[in-house]
FIKOLZA-1660 file (N, C-alpha, C; in steps of 0.1 Angstrom, whole numbers, plus 5000, padded with zeros to 4 digits):
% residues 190
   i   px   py   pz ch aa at
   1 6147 3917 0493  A  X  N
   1 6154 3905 0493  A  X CA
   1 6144 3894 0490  A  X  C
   2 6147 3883 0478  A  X  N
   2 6142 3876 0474  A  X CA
   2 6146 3859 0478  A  X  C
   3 6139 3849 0488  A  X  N
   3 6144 3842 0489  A  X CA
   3 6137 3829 0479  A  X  C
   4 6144 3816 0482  A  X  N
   4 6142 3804 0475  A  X CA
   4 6128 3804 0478  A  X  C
   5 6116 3799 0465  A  X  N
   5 6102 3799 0462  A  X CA
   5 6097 3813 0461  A  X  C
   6 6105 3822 0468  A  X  N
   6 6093 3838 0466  A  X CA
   6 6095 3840 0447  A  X  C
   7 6086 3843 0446  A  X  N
   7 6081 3849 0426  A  X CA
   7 6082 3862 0429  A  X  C
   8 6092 3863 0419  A  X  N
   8 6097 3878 0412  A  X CA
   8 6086 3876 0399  A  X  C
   9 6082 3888 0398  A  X  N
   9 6070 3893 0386  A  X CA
   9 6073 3907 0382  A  X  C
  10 6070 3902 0367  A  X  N
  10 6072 3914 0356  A  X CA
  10 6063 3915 0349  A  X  C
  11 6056 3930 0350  A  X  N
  11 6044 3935 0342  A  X CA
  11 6050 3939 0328  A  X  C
  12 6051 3934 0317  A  X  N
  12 6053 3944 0303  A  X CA
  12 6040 3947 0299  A  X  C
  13 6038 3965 0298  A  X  N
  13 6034 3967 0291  A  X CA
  13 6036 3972 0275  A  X  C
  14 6023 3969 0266  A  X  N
  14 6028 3969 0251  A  X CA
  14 6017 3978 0244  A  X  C
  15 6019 3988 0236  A  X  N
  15 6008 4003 0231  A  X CA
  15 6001 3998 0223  A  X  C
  16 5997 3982 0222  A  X  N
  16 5986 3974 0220  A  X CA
  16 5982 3964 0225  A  X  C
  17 5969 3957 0227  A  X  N
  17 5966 3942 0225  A  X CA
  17 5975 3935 0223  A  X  C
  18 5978 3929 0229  A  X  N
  18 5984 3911 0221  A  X CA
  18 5982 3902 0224  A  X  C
  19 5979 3892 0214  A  X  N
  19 5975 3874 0216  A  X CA
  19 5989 3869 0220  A  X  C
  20 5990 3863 0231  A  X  N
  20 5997 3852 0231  A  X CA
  20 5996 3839 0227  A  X  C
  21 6006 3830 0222  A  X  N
  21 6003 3819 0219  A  X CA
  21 6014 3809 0226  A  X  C
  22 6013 3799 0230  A  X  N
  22 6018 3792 0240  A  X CA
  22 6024 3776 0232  A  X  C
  23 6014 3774 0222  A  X  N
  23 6014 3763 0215  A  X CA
  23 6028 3758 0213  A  X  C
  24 6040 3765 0211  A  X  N
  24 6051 3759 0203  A  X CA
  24 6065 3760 0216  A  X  C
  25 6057 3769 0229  A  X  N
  25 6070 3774 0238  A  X CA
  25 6063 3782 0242  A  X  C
  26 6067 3790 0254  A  X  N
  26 6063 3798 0264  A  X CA
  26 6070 3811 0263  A  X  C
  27 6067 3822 0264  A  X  N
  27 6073 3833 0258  A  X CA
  27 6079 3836 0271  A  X  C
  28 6092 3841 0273  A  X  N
  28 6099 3845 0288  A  X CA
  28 6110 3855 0289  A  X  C
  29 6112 3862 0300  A  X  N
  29 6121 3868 0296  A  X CA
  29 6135 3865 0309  A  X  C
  30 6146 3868 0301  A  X  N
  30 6160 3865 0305  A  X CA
  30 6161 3871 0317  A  X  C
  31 6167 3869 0327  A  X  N
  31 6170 3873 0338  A  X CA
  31 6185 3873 0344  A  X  C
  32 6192 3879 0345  A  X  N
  32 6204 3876 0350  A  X CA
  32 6204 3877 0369  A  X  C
  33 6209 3867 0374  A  X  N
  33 6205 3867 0391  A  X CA
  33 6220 3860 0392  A  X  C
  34 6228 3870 0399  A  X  N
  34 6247 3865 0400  A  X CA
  34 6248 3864 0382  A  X  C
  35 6254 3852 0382  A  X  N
  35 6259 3848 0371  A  X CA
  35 6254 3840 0358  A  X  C
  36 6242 3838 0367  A  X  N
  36 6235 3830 0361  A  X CA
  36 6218 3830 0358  A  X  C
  37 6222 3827 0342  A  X  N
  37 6206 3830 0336  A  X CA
  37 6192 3824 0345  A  X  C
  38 6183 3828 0344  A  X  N
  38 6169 3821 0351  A  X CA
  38 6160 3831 0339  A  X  C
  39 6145 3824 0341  A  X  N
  39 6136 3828 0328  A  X CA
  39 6123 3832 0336  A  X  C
  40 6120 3846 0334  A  X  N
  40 6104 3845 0343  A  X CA
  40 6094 3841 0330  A  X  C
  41 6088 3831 0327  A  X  N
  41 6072 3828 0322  A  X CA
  41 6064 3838 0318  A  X  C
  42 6062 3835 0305  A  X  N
  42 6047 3848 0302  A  X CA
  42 6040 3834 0313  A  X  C
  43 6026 3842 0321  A  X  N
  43 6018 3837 0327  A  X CA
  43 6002 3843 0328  A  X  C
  44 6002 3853 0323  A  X  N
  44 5986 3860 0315  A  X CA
  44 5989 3868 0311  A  X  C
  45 5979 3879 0304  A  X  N
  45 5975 3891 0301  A  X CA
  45 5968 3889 0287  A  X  C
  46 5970 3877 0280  A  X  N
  46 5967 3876 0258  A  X CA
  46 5955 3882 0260  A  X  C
  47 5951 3891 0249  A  X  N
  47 5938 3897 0246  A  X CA
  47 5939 3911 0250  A  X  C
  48 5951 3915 0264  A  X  N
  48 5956 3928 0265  A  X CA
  48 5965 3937 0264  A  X  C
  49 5969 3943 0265  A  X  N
  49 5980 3955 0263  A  X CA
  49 5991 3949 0276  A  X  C
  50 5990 3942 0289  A  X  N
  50 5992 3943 0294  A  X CA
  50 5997 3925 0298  A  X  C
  51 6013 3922 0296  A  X  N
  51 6014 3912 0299  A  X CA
  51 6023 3908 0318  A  X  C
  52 6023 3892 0317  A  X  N
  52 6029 3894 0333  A  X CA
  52 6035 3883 0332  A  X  C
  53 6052 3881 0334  A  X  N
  53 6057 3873 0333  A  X CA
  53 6058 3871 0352  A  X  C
  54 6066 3852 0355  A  X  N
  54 6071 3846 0370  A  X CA
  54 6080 3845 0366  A  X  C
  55 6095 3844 0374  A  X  N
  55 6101 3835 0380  A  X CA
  55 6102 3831 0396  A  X  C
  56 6100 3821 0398  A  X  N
  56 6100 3813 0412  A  X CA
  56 6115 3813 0412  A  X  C
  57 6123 3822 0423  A  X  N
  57 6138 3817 0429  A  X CA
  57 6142 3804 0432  A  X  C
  58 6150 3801 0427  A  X  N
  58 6153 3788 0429  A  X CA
  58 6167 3788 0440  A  X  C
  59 6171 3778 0447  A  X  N
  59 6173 3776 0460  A  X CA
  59 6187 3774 0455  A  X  C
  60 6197 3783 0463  A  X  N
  60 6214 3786 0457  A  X CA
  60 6216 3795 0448  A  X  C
  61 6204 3803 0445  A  X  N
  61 6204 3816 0436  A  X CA
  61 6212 3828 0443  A  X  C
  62 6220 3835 0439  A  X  N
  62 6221 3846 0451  A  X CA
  62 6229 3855 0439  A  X  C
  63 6222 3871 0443  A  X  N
  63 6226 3882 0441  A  X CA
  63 6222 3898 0447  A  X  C
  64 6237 3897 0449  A  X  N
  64 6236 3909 0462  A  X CA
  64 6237 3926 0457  A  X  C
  65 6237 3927 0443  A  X  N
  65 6239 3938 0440  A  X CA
  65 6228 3941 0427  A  X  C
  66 6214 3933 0423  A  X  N
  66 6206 3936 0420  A  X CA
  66 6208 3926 0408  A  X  C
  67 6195 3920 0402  A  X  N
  67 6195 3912 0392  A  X CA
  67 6189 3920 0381  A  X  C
  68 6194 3917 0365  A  X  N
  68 6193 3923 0355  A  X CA
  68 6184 3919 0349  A  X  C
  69 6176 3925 0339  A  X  N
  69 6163 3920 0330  A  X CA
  69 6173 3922 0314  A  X  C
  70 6170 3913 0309  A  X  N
  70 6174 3912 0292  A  X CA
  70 6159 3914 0286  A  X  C
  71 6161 3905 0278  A  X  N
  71 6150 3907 0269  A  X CA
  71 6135 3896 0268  A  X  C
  72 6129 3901 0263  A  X  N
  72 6117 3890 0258  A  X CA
  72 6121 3880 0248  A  X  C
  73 6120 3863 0249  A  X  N
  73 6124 3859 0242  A  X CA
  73 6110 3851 0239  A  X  C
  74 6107 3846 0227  A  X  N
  74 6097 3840 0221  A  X CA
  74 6098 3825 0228  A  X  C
  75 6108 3821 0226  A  X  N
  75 6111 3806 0229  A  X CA
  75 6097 3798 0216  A  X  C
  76 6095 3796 0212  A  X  N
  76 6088 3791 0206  A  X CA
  76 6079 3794 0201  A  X  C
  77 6068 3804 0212  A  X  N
  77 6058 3806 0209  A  X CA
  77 6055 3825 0208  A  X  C
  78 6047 3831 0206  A  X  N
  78 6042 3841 0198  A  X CA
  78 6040 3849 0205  A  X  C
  79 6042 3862 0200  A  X  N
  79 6032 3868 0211  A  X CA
  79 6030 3886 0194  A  X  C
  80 6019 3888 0187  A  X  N
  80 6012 3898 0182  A  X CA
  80 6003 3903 0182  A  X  C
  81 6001 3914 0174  A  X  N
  81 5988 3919 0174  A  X CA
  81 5976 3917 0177  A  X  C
  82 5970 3916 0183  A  X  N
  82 5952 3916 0186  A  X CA
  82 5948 3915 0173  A  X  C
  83 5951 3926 0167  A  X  N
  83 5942 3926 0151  A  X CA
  83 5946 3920 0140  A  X  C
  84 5957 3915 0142  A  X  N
  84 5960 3908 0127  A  X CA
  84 5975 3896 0134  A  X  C
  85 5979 3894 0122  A  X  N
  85 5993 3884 0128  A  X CA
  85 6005 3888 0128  A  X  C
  86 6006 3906 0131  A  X  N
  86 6017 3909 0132  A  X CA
  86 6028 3904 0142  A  X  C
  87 6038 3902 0145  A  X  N
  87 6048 3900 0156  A  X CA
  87 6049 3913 0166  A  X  C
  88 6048 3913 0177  A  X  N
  88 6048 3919 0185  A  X CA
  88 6068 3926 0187  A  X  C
  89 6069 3938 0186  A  X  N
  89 6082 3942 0190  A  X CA
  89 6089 3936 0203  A  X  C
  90 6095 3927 0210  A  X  N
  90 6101 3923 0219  A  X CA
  90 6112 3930 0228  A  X  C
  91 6112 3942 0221  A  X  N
  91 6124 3951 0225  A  X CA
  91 6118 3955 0238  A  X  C
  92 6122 3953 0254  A  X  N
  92 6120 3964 0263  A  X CA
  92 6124 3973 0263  A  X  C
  93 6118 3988 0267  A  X  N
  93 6121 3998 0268  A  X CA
  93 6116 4006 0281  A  X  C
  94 6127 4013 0284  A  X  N
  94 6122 4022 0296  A  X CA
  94 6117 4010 0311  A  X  C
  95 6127 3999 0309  A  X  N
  95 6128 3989 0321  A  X CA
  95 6131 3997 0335  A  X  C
  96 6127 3994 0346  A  X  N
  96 6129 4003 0358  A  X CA
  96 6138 3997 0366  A  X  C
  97 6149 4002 0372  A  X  N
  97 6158 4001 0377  A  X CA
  97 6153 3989 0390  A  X  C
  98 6167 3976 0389  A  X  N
  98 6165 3962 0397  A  X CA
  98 6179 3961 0406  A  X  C
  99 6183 3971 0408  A  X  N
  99 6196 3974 0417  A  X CA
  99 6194 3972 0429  A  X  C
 100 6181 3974 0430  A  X  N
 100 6176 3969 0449  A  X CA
 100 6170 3955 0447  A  X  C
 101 6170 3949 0437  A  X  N
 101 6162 3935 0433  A  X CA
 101 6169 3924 0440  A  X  C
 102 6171 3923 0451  A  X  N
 102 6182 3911 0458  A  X CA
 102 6178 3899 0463  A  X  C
 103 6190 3888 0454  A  X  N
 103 6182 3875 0455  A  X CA
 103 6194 3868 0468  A  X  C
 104 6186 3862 0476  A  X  N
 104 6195 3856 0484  A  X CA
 104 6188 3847 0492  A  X  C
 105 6193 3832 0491  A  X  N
 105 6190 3821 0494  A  X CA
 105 6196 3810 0503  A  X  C
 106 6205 3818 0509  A  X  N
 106 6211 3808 0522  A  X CA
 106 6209 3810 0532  A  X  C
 107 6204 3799 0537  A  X  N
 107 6191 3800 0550  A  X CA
 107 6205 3803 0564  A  X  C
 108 6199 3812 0571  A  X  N
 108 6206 3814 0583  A  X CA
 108 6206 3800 0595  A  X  C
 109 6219 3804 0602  A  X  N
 109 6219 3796 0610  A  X CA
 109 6220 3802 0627  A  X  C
 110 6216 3790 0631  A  X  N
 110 6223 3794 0644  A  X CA
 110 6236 3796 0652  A  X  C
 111 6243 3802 0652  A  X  N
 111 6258 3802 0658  A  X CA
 111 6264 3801 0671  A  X  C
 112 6255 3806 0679  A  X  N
 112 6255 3799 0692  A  X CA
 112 6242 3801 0701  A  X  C
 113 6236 3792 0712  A  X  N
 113 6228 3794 0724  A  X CA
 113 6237 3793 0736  A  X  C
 114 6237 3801 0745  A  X  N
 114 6243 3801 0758  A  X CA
 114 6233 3807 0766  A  X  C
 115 6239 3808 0778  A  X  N
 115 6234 3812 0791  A  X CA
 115 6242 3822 0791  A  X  C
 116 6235 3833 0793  A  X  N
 116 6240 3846 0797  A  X CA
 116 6248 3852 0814  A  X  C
 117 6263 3852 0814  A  X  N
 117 6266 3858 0827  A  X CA
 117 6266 3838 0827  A  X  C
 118 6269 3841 0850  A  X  N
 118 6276 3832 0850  A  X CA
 118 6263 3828 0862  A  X  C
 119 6249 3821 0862  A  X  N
 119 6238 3824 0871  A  X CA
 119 6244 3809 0880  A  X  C
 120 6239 3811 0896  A  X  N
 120 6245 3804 0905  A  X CA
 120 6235 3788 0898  A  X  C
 121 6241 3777 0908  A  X  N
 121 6233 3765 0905  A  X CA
 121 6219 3763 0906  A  X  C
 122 6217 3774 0917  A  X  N
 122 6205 3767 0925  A  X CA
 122 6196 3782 0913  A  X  C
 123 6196 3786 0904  A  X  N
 123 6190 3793 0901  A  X CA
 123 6178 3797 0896  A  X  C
 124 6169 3802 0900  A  X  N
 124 6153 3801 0901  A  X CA
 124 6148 3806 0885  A  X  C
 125 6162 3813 0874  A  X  N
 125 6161 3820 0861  A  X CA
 125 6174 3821 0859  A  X  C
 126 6173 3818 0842  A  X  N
 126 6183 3820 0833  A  X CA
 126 6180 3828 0824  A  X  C
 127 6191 3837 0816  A  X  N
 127 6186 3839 0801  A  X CA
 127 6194 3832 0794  A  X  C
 128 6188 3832 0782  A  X  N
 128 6194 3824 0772  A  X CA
 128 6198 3833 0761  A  X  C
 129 6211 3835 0752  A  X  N
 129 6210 3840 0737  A  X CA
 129 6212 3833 0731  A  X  C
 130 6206 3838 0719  A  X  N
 130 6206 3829 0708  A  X CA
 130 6213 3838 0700  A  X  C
 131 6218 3833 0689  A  X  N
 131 6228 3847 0678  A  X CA
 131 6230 3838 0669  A  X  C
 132 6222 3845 0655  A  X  N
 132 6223 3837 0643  A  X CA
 132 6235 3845 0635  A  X  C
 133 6235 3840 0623  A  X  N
 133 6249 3841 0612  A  X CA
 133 6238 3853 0607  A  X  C
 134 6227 3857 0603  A  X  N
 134 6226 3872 0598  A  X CA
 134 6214 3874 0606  A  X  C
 135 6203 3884 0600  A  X  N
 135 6195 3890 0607  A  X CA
 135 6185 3882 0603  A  X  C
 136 6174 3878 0611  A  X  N
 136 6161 3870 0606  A  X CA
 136 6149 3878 0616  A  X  C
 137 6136 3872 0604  A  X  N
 137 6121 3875 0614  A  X CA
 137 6118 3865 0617  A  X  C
 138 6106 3865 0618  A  X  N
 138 6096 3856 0621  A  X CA
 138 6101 3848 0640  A  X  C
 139 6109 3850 0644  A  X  N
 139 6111 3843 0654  A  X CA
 139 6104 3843 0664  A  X  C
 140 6094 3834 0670  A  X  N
 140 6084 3833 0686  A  X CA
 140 6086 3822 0692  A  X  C
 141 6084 3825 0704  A  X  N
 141 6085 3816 0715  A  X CA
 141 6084 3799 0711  A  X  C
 142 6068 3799 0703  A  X  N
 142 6068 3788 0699  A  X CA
 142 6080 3775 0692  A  X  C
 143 6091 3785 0688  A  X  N
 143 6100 3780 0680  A  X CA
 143 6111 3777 0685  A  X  C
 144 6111 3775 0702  A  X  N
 144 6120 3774 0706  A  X CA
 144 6115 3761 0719  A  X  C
 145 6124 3754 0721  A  X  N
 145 6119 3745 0733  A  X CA
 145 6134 3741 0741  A  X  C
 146 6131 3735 0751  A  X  N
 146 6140 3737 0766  A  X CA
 146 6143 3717 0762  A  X  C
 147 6153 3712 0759  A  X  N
 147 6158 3701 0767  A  X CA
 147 6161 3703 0779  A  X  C
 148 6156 3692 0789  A  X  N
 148 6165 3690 0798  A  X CA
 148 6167 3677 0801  A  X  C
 149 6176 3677 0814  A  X  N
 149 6178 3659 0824  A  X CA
 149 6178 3661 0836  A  X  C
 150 6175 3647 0843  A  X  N
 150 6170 3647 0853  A  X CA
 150 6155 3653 0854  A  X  C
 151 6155 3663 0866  A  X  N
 151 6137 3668 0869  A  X CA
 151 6139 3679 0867  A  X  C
 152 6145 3686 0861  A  X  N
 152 6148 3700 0857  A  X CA
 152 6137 3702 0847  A  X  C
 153 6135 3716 0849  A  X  N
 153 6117 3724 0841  A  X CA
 153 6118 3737 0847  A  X  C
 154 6117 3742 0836  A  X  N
 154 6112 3757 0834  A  X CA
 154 6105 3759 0822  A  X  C
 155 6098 3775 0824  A  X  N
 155 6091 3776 0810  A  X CA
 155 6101 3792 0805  A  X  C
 156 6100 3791 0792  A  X  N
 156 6103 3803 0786  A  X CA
 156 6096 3814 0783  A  X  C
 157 6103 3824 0784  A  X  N
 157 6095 3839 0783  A  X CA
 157 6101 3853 0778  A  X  C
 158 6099 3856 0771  A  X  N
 158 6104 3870 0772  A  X CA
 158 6117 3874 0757  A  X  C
 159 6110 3870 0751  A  X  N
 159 6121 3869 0735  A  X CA
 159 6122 3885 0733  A  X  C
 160 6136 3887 0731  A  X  N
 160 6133 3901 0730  A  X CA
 160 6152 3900 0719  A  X  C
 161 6150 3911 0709  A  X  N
 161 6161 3910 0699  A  X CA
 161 6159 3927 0697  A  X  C
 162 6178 3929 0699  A  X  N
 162 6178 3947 0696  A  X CA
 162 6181 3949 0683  A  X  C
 163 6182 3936 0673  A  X  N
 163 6193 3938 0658  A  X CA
 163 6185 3927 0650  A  X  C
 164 6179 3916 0656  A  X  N
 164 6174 3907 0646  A  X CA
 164 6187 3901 0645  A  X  C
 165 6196 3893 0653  A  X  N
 165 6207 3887 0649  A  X CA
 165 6209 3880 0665  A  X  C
 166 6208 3890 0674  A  X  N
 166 6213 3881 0690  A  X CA
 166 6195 3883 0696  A  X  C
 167 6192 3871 0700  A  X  N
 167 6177 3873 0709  A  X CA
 167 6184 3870 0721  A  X  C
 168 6174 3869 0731  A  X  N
 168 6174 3868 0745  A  X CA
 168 6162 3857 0747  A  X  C
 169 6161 3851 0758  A  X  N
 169 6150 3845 0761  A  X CA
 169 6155 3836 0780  A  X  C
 170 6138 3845 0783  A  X  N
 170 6145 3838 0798  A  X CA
 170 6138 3824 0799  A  X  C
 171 6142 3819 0809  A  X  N
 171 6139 3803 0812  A  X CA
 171 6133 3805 0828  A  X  C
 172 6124 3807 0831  A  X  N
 172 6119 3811 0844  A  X CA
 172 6112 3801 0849  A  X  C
 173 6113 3806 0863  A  X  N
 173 6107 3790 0873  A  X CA
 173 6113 3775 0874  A  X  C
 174 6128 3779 0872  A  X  N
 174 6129 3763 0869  A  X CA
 174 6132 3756 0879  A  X  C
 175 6129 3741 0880  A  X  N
 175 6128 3734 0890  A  X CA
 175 6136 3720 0890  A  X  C
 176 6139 3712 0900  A  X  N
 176 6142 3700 0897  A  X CA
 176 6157 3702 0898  A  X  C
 177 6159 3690 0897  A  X  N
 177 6180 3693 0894  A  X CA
 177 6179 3687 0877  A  X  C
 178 6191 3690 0877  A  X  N
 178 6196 3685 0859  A  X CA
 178 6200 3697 0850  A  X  C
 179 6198 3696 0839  A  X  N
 179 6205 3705 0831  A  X CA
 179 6198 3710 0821  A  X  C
 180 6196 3726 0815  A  X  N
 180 6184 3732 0806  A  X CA
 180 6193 3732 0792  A  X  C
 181 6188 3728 0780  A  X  N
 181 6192 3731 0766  A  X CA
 181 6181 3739 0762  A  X  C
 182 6188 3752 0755  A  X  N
 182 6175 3759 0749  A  X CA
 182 6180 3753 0731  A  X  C
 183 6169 3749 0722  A  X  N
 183 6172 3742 0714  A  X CA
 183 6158 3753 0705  A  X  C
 184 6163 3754 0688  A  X  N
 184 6154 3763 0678  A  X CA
 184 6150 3752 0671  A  X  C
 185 6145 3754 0665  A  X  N
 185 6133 3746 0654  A  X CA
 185 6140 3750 0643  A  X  C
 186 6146 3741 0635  A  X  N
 186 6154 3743 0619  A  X CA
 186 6140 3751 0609  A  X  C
 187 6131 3756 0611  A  X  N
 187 6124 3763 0602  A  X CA
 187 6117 3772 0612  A  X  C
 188 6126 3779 0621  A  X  N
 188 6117 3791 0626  A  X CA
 188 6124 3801 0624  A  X  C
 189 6129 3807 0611  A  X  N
 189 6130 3817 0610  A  X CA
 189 6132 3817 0588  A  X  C
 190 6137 3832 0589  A  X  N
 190 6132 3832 0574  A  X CA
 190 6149 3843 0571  A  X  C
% end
């Protein structure tokens, strides 16, 4: 899975040398991602056998059943022989299967935080779940923090997730009267 800013790269290789030339346009190749065209960049290799196009995902891109490679297009500029000014064949061949190539760019959310079960007032611990709209990583402690009111305080501990989609997190030691918000950080997860 490819999200908004990750670079998708394509190595072409070619049964010779070739100079790139950049002067008039950037040589790229066609990409189909959903419906819609995107271009990865020649970005090195001139002088070798071996070229390497980018594209950077761009943010609302989405496809879930594998994005397609078309062809090399010149766009302006060149790409031939090492040894003389021949034009370089642009025909890919023997492209490797992008059926697993999945682009998908809508950032998960959060769908609910509760308190788990029904814990008395005076209660010394809570848990908390959290349960996003799909599965995410990256989630730690750090990325989560406790509103409260009044003198109410506890610290959090114990993040634990059996799916990557509902965590847990206890609120222990808490003190004071008032009321606990467990609240996420809009960029702690991916």
């Amino acid at each position: 899975y490819y999200r908004a800013g990750d670079v998708l790269s394509f190595t072409v290789n070619f049964s010779d040398n070739v100079i790139v030339d950049t002067t008039g346009g950037t040589p790229r190749i066609a990409l189909t991602i959903g419906v819609t065209t995107r271009y990865a960049d020649y970005i090195s290799g001139s002088g070798a056998n071996t070229l390497v196009f980018q594209h950077v995902v761009n943010a609302g891109d989405q496809d879930m059943d594998g994005i397609a490679v078309g062809s090399i297009n010149a766009n302006g500029g060149t790409i031939a022989s090492a040894v003389g000014i021949t034009p370089a064949d642009l025909t890919l061949n023997n492209v490797g299967s992008t059926s697993n190539v999945f682009v998908y760019t809508a950032e998960p959310t959060v769908l609910s935080t509760q308190v788990t079960g029904s814990p008395p007032s005076n209660a010394t611990s809570v848990t908390f779940e959290i349960v996003f709209s799909e599965a995410v990583t990256g989630l730690i402690l750090g990325d989560l923090s406790l509103t409260t009111t009044g003198t109410a305080a506890a610290t959090l501990a114990d993040l634990q997730t059996p799916d990557n989609i509902t965590y847990t997190v206890a609120a222990n030691g808490i003190t004071g009267a008032g009321t606990l918000r467990l609240d996420v950080a809009a960029d702690a997860v991916a």
